[in-house]
C-alpha positions as CSV (number, residue, x, y, z in Angstrom):
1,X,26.5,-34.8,-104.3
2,X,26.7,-34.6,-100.5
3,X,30.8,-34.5,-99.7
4,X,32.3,-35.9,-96.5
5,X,32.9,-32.4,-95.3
6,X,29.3,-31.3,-96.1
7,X,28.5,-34.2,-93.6
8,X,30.5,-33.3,-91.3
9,X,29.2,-30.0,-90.7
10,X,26.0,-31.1,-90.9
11,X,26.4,-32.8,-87.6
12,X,28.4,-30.2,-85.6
13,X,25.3,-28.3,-86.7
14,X,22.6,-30.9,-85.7
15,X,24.9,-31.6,-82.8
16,X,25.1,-27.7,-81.7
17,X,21.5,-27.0,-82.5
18,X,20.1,-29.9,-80.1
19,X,22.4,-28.5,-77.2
20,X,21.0,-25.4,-77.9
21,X,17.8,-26.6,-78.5
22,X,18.1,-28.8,-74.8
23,X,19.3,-25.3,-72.8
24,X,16.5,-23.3,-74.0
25,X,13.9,-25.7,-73.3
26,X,15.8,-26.7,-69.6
27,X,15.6,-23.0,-69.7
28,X,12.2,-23.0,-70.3
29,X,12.5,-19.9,-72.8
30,X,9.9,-22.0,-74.8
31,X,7.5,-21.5,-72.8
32,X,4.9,-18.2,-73.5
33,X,4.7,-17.6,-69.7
34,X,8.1,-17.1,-69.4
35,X,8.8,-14.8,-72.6
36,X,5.3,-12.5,-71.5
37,X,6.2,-11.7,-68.0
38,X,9.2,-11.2,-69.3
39,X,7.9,-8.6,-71.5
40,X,5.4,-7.4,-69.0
41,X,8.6,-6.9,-66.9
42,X,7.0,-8.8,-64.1
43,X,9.8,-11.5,-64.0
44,X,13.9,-10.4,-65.2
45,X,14.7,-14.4,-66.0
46,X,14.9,-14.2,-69.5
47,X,17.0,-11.1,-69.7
48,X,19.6,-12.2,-67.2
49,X,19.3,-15.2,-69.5
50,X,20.3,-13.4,-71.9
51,X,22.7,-10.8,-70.3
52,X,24.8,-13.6,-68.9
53,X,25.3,-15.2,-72.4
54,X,26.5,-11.7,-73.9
55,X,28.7,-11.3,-70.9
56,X,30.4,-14.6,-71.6
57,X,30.4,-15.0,-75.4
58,X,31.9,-10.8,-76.2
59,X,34.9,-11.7,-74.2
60,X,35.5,-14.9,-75.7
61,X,34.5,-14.0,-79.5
62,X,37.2,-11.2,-78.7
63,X,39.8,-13.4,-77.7
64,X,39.4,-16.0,-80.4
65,X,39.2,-13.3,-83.1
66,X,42.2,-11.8,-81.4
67,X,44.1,-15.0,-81.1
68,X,42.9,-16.2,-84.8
69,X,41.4,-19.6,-83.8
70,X,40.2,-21.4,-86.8
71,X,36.6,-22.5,-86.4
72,X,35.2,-25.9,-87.0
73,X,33.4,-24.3,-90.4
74,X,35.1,-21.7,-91.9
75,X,38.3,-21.2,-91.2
76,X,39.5,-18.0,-88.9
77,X,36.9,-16.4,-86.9
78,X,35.9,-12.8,-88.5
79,X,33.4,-10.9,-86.5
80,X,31.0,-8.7,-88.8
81,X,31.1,-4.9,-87.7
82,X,29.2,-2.6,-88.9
83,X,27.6,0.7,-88.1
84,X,24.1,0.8,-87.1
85,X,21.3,2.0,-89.9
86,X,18.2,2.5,-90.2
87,X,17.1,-1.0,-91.7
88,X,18.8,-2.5,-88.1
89,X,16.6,-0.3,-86.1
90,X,13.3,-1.5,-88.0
91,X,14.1,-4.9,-88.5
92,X,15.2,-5.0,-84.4
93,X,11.6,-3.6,-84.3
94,X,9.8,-5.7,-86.3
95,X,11.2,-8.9,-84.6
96,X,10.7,-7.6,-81.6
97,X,6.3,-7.0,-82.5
98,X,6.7,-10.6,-83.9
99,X,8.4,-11.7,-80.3
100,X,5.6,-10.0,-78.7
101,X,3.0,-11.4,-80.7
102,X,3.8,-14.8,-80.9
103,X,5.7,-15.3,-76.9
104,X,8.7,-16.7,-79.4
105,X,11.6,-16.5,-81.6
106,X,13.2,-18.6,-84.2
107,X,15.0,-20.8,-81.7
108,X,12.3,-21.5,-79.6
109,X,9.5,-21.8,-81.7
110,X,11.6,-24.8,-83.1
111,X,11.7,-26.1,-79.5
112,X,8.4,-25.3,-79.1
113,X,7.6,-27.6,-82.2
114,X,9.4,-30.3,-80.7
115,X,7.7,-30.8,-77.5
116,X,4.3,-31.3,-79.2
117,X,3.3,-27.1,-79.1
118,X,1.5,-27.6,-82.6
119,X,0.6,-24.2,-82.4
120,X,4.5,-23.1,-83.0
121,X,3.7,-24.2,-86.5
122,X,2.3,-20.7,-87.2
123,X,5.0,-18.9,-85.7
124,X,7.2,-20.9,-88.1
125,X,5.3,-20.0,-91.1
126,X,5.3,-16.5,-89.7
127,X,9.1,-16.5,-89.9
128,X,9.7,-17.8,-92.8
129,X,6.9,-15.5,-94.3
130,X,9.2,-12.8,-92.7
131,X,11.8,-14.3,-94.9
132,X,10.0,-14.4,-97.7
133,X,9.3,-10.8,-97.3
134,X,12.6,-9.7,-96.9
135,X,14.2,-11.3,-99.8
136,X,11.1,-9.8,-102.1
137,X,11.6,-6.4,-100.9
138,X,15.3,-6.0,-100.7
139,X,15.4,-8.4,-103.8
140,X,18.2,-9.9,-102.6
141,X,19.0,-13.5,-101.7
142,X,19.0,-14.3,-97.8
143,X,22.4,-14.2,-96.2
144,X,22.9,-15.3,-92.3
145,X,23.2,-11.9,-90.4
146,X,22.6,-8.8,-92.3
147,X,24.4,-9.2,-95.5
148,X,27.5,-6.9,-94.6
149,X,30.9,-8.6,-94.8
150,X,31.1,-12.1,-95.7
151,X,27.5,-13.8,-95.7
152,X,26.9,-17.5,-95.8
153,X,23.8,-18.2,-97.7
154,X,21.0,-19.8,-95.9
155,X,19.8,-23.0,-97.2
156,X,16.5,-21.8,-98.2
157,X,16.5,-19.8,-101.6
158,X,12.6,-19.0,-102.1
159,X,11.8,-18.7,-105.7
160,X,14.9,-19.2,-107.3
């Protein structure tokens, strides 16, 4: 039975993603042009992009984990720290052969899917075959983030 809460989060999130979804794609970071020169290094975009998001959101994560703002979710905002291992290095590794590969991540892929690139579909499968993959060989359900500290589960549960 779906609660009022449940709903409610399930628009912030439908809410957040589209905005998300909106600046990526005004972005254009779901376009393959844009992700392969930026992997060929013959155009910065995408990592300023993405350097200018880390440079505001540390700072501000920091603050509202200092302050101890509740979040819309979950309560108090905890940030996950861990120490890095060898499983981060190899999954940072793998994801980053699968960004290669494919000109996408998660994110855009989705965006992709929505402005009529049918051929995101097998990126999707892709990731979720990654999933899949993951869960058999840790044997382990799938946690948002890396399963240290206090995972959320993620909606899908293959198998189970």
């Amino acid at each position: 039975m779906t609660t009022k809460t449940d709903r409610s989060m399930n628009v912030v999130g439908l809410v957040a993603g589209s905005l998300f979804g909106g600046l990526l794609a005004g972005g254009l970071l779901h376009e393959y042009d844009t992700i392969h020169n930026a992997l060929v290094l013959e155009d910065l975009y995408v990592f300023f992009v993405m350097g200018s998001a880390i440079a505001v959101a540390a700072p501000l994560l920091w603050y509202l984990e200092h302050r101890r703002i509740n979040t819309v979710m979950t309560g108090p905002l905890e940030l996950g720290r861990s120490k890095p291992e060898r499983h981060h290095v190899v999954g940072g590794a793998l994801f980053g052969i699968g960004w290669a590969i494919a000109g996408t991540c998660p994110a855009p892929a989705l965006v992709m899917l929505s402005s009529g690139a049918w051929l995101s579909l097998v990126a999707i499968a892709g990731i979720f075959l990654g999933l899949y993959a993951r869960e058999v060989q840790t044997k382990a359900s799938i946690v948002a983030g890396d399963g240290e500290g206090r995972g959320m589960p993620v909606v899908a549960d293959f198998g189970k």
